[in-house]
C-alpha positions as CSV (number, residue, x, y, z in Angstrom):
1,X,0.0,0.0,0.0
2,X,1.6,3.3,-0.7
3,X,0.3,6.8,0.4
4,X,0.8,10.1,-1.1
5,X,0.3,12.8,1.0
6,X,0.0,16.4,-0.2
7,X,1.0,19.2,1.7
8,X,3.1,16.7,3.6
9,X,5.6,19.9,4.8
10,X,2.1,21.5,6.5
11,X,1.0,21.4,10.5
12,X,-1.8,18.9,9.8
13,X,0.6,16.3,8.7
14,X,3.1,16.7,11.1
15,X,1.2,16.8,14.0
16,X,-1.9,14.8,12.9
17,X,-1.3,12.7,9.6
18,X,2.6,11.0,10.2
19,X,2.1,10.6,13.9
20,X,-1.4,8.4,12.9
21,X,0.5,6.3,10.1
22,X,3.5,5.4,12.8
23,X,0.5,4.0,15.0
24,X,-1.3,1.8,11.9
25,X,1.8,0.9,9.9
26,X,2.8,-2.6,12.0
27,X,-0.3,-3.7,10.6
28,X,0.6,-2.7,7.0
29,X,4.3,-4.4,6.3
30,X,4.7,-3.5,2.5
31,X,3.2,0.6,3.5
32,X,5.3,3.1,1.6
33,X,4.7,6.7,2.4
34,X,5.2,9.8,-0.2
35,X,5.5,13.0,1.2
36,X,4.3,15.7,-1.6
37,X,4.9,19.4,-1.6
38,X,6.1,22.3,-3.0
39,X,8.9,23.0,-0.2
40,X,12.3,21.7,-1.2
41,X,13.1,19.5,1.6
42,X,14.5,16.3,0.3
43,X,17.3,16.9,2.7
44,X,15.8,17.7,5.7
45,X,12.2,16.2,5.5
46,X,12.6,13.4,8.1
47,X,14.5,16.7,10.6
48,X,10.9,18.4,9.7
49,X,8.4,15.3,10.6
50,X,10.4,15.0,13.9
51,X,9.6,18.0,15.5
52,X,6.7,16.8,17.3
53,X,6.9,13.2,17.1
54,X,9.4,10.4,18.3
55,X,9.5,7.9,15.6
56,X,10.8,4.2,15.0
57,X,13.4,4.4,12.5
58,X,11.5,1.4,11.0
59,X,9.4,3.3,9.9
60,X,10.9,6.7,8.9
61,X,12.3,4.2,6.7
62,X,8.9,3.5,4.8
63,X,8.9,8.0,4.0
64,X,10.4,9.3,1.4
65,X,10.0,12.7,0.1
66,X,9.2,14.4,-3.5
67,X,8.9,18.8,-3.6
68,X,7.1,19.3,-7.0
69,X,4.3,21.7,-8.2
70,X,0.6,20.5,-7.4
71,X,0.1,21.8,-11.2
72,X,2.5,19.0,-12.4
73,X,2.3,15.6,-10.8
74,X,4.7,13.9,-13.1
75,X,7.5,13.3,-10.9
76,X,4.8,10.8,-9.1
77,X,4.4,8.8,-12.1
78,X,7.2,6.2,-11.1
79,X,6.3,6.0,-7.2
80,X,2.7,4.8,-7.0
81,X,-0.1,2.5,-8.7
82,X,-3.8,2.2,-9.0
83,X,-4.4,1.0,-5.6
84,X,-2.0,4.3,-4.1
85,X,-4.3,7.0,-1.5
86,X,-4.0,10.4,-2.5
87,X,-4.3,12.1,1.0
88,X,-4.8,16.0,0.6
89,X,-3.7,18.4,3.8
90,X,-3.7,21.3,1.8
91,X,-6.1,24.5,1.7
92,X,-8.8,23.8,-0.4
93,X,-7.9,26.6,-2.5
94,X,-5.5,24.3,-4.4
95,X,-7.9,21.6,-4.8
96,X,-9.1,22.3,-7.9
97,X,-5.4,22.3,-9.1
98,X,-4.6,18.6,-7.4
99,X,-7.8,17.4,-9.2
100,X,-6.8,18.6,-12.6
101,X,-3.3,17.3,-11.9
102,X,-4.4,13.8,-10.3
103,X,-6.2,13.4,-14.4
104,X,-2.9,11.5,-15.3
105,X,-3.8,8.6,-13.0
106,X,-6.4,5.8,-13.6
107,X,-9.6,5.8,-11.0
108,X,-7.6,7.7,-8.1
109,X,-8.3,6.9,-4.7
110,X,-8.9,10.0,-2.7
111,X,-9.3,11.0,0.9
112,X,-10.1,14.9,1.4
113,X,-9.9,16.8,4.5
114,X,-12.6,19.2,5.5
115,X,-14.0,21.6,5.1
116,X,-14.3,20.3,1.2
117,X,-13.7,23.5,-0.4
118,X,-13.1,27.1,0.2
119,X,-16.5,28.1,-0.8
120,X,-19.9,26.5,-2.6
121,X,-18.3,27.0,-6.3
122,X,-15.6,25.4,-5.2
123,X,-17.3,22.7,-3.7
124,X,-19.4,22.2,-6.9
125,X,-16.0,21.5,-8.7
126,X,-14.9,19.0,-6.5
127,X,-18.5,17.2,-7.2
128,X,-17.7,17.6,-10.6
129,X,-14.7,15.9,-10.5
130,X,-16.5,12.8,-9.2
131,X,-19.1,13.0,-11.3
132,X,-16.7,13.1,-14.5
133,X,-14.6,10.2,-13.0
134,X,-17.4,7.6,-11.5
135,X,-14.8,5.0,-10.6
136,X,-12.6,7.2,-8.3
137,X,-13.2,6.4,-4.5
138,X,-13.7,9.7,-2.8
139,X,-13.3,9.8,1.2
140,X,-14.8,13.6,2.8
141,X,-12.9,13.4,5.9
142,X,-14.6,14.8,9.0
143,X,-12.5,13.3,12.5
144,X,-15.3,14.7,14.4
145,X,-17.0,11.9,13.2
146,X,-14.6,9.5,14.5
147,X,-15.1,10.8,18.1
148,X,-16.4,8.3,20.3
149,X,-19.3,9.9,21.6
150,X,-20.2,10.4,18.1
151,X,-19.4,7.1,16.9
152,X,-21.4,5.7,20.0
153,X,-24.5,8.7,19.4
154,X,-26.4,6.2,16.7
155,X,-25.3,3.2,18.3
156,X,-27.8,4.9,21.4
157,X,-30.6,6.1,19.9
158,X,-31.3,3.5,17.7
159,X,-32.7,1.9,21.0
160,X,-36.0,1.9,21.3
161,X,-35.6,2.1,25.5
162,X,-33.1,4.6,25.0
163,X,-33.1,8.2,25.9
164,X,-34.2,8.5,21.9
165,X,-37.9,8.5,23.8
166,X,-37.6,11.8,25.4
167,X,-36.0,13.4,22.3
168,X,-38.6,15.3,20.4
169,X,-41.0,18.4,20.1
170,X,-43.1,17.2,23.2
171,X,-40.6,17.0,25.6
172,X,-37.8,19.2,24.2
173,X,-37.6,22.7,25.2
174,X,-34.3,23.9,23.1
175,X,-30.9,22.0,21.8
176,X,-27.8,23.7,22.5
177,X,-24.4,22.6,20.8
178,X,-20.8,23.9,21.8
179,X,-17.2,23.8,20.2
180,X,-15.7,26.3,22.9
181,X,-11.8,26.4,22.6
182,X,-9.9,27.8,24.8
183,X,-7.0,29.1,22.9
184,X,-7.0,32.0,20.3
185,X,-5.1,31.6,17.1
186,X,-1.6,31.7,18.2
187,X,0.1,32.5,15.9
188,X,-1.4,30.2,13.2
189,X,-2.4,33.1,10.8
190,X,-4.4,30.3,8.1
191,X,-7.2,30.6,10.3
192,X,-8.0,34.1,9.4
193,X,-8.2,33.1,6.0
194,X,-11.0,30.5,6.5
195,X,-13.2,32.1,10.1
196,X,-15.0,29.8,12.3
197,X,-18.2,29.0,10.0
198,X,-15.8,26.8,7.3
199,X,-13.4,25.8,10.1
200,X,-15.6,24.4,12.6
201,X,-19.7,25.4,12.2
202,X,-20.2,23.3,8.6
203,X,-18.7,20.7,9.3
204,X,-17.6,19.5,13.5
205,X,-20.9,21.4,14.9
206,X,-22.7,20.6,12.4
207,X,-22.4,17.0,12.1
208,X,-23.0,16.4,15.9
209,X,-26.0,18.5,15.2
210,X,-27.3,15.6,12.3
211,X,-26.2,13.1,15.0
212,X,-28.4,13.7,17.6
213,X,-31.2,14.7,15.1
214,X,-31.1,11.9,13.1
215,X,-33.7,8.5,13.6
216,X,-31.8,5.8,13.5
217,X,-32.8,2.1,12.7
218,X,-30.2,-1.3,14.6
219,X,-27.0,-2.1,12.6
220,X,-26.4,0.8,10.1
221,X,-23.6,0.6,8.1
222,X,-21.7,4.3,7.3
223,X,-23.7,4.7,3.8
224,X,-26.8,4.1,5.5
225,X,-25.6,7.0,8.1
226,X,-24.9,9.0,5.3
227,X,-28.3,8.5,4.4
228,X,-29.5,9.6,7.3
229,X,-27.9,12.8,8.1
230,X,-28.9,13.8,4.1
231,X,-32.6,13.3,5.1
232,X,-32.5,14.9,8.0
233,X,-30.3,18.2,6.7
234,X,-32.7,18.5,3.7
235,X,-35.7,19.2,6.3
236,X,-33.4,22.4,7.9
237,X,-35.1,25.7,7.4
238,X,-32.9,28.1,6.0
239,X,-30.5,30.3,8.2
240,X,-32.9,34.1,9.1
241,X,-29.4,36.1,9.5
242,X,-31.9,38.4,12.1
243,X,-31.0,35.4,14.6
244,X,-27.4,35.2,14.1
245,X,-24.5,36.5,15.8
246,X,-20.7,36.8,14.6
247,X,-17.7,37.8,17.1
248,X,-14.7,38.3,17.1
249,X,-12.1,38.1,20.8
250,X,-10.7,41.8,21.3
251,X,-7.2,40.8,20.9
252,X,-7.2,38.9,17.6
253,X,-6.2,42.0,15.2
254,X,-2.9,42.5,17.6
255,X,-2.3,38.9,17.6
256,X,-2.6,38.4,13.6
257,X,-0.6,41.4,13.2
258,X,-3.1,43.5,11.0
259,X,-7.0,44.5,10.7
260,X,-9.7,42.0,9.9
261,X,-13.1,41.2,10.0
262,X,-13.3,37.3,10.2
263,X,-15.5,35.7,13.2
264,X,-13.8,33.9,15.9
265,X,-17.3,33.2,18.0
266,X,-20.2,32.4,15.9
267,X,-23.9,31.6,16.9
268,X,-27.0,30.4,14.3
269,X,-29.6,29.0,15.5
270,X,-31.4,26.2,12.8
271,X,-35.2,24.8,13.2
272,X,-36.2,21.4,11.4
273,X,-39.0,21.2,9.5
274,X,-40.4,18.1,10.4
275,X,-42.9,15.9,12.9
276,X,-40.1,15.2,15.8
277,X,-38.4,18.5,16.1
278,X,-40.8,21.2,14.5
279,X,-40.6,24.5,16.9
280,X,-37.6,23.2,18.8
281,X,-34.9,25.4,18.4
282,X,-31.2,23.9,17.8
283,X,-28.8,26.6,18.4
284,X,-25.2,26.1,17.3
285,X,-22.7,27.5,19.1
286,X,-18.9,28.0,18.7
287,X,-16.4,30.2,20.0
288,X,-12.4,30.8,19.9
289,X,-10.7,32.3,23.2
290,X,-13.1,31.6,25.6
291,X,-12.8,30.4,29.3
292,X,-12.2,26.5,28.2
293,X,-12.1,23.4,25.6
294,X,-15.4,21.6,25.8
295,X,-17.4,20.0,23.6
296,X,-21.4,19.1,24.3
297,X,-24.7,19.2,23.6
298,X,-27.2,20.9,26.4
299,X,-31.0,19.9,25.9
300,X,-32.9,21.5,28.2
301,X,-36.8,19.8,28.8
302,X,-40.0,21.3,28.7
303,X,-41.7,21.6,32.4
304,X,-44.8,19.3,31.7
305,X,-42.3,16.5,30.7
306,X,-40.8,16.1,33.9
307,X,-43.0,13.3,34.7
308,X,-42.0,11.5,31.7
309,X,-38.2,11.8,32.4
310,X,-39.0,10.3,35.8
311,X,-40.9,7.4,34.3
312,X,-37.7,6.9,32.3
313,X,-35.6,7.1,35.2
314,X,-37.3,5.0,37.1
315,X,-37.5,2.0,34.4
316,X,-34.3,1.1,35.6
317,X,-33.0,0.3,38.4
318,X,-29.8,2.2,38.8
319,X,-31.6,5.8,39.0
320,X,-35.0,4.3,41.4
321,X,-35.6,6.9,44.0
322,X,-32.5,9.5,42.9
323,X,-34.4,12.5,42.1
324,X,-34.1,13.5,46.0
325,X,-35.4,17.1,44.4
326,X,-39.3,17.3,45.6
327,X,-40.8,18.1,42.2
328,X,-42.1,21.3,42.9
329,X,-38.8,22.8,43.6
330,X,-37.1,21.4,40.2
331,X,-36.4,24.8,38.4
332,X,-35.2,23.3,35.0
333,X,-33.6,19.9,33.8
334,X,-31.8,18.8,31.4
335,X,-29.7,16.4,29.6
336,X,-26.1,16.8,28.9
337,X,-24.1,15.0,26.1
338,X,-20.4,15.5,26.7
339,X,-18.6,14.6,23.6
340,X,-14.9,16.7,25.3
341,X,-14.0,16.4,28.5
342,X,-15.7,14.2,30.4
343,X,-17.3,11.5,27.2
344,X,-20.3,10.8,29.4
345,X,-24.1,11.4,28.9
346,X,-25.9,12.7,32.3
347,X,-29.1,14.4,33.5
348,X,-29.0,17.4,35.6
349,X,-31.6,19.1,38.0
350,X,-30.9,22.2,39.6
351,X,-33.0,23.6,42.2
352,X,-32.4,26.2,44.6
353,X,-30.4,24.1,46.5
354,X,-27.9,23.2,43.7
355,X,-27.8,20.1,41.4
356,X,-28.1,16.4,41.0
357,X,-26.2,14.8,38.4
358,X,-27.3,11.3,36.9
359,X,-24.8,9.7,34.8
360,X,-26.7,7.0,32.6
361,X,-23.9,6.2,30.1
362,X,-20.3,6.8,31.5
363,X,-17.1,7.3,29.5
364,X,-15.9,3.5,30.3
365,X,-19.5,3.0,28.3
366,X,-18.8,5.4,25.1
367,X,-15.2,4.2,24.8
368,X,-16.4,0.4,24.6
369,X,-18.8,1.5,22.1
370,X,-16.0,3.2,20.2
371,X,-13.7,-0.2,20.5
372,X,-16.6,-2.5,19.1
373,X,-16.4,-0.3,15.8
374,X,-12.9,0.4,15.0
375,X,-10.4,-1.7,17.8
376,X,-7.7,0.5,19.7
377,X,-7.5,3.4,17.1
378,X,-8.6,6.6,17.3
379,X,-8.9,10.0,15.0
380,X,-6.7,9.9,12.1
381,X,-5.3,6.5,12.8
382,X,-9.2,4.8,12.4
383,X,-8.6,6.8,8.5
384,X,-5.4,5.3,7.4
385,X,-6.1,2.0,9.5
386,X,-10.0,1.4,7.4
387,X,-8.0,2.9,4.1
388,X,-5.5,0.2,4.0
389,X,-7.4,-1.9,4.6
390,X,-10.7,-1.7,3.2
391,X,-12.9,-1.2,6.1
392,X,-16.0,1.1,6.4
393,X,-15.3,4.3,8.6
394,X,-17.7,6.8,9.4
395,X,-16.8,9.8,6.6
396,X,-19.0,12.6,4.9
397,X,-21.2,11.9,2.0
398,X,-20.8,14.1,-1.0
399,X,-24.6,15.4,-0.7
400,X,-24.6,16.3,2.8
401,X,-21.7,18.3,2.0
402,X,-23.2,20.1,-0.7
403,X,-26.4,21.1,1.6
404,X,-23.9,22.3,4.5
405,X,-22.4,24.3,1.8
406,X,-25.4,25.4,1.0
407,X,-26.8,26.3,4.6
408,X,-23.8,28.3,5.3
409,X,-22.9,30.2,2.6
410,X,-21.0,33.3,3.5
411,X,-22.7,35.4,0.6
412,X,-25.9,35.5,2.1
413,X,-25.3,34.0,6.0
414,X,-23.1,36.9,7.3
415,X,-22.6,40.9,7.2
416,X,-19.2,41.5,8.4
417,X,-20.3,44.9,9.5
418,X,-22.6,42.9,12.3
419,X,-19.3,42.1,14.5
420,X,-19.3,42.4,17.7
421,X,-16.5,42.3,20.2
422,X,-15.7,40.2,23.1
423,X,-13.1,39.9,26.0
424,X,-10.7,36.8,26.1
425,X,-11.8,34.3,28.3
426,X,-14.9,34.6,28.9
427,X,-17.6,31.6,29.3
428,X,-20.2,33.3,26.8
429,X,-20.3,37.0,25.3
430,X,-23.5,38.4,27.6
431,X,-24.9,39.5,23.8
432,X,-24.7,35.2,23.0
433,X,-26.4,34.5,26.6
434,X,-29.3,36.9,25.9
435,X,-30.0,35.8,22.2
436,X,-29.7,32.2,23.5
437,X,-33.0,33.3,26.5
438,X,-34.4,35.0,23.8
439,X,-34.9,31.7,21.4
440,X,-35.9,29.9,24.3
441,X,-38.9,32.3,25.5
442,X,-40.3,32.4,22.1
443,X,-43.7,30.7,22.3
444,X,-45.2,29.0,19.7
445,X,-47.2,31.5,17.5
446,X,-43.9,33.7,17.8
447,X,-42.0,30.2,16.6
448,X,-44.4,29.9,13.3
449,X,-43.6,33.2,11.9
450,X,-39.7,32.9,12.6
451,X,-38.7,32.8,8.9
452,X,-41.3,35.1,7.6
């Protein structure tokens, strides 16, 4: 098996891509590995790879390294064959050049990193490409997907006894969804180039998003997934811009060295139109340089389904009797899905007295769920471990894409002129805390004329 990986010189392969292959390659004796780019480092390449990694010489040994123009692919011609993965880590603004260039090969096999494009057009050209060359394998890499509360989500609520039973219009109050990060861009400038809506909202946020929205069915296989999350993004009412909010941390102009007007905190709201989620609001939030890394989804409940979530809680065993709350002093309750830190799915009821936390699914849970699918790997190792060898991982479909794409695009979703500012650090900027209340305390005639 040989790989090719171009923009083999860039972050994403040095700290992501060669660390993952060092992980899968004693499973893979014959792997050869191609390092492509336009930085002329035959020399020094292995010096480059190393600064973040401790390999086995072993298998430096399997690298080698080609600096060429992603215009001309010739000097490939002689390393690789028609079972070879093209692997690009590049900005999608050179895809369109790779995909002319990878022409001279027969029925390439391709994995693609998000976010698929640098805009819609540009996305279209990618699905052009595949169209125009029906035998090429295409791989839409999303790791998010590979998470293992994402890759155990489905595996829950197909379960008919499952929490899926409280997850609908009659119970649910509002969905929440964070990416919060902690650090700022530091220094890595190629952010500003892309903002937080093609970095992270299309394509981590969003996903989770189709995860816990989806209705699942008992043993789905990834294209049936796909499936899935296409049905259920084709009923999302498009984005009202009234409802949105872009930010941007106070010090990120001083840290990138010059003005500019791209979003580091972004917050859209999205509705479903259909029979389990109609009127529920699903607000998406994500944020750079705020007080911590976490990653979860908050669904708070409707009052008059308390009753209900006790029924379910008291269907098993391990919560009889827990709620110590006396109803009547329950001020709201929720659910909490905990994709980063914590990888654990608990309810919470606060009170004036404080809260009670219910774990129903701990981490030791998830992670099994995650080892049943894809072993001991993880991230970016699950990708080149299923690519050698021919096993289904959970990836993007080429149609979900294109309606993310859609959804989100910058001509019509966001007037830069709308920034507002925000202090480093913070939990929430008060003007995201405030539109989030306001969503919630919209009733229902208020909710049908949302979009007019």
């Amino acid at each position: 098996m040989k790989i090719v990986i171009f923009g083999a010189s860039g972050d994403l392969a040095k700290r992501k891509l060669f660390p993952a292959l060092a992980k899968v390659e004693g499973g893979a004796p014959d792997l050869k590995i191609i390092g492509y780019s336009r930085a002329k480092l035959e020399d020094n390449f292995i010096t480059k790879i190393t600064e973040f990694e401790t390999y086995k010489q072993s298998f430096l040994d399997k690298i080698m390294y080609i600096s060429g123009e992603y215009s001309n692919l010739e000097k490939l011609k002689d390393f690789v064959d028609e079972e070879t993965l093209f692997y690009f880590s590049v900005p999608p603004i050179v895809y369109p050049t790779l995909f002319s260039g990878l022409s001279i090969f027969s029925n390439p096999k391709i994995a693609v990193e998000k976010p698929f494009g640098n805009d819609l057009k540009s996305f279209l050209n990618v699905r052009k490409f595949i169209s125009q060359h029906e035998n090429t394998r295409i791989y839409l890499i999303d790791h998010y997907l590979l998470k293992p509360m994402c890759v155990a989500l489905p595996k829950i609520l197909s379960k008919r006894d499952s929490i899926r039973c409280l997850l609908n219009n009659n119970c649910v109050r509002s969905v929440e969804i964070y990416i919060k990060e902690e650090l700022g861009i530091e220094g890595r400038s190629y952010f500003n180039d892309y903002g937080l809506v093609k970095d992270v909202v299309q394509n981590h946020l969003s996903e989770i998003f189709c995860l816990l929205g989806c209705t699942y069915e008992l043993s789905m296989d990834s294209d049936s997934l796909k499936e899935k999350r296409v049905q259920f993004l084709e009923k999302v009412k498009e984005i009202n811009i009234k409802y949105t909010l872009f930010g941007q941390y106070e010090e990120y102009n001083k840290e990138l060295g010059f003005s500019s007007d791209t979003e580091t905190f972004v917050l859209v709201p999205l509705f479903v139109e259909n029979e389990r989620w109609k009127k529920v609001p699903f607000v998406l939030i994500a944020g750079k340089g705020l007080n911590e890394k976490r990653t979860e989804i908050r669904i708070e409940f409707k009052r008059k389904s308390l009753a209900r979530v006790c029924e379910f809680l008291d269907s098993s065993d391990q919560f009889k009797n827990h709620i110590e709350i006396p109803v009547k002093d329950i001020e709201y309750f929720e659910l909490i899905i905990n994709v980063f830190p914590d990888n654990e799915i608990y309810f919470r009821f606060k009170s004036k007295e404080g809260f009670i936390k219910l774990v129903i699914y701990e981490s030791c849970d998830i992670d099994r769920m995650m080892v049943e699918n894809y072993g001991k790997y993880k991230d970016h190792e699950i990708i080149f471990n299923s690519l050698i060898n021919n096993h289904e991982f959970a990836c993007a479909g080429v149609d979900e894409a294109e309606i993310l794409w859609n959804l989100f695009d910058e001509k019509k979703l966001m007037p830069k002129s709308n920034l507002f500012f925000y202090r480093k650090g913070v939990d929430m900027p008060d003007i995201a805390s405030d539109m989030i209340v306001k969503l919630k305390e919209k009733n229902d005639s208020m909710f049908d004329s949302f979009f007019n």
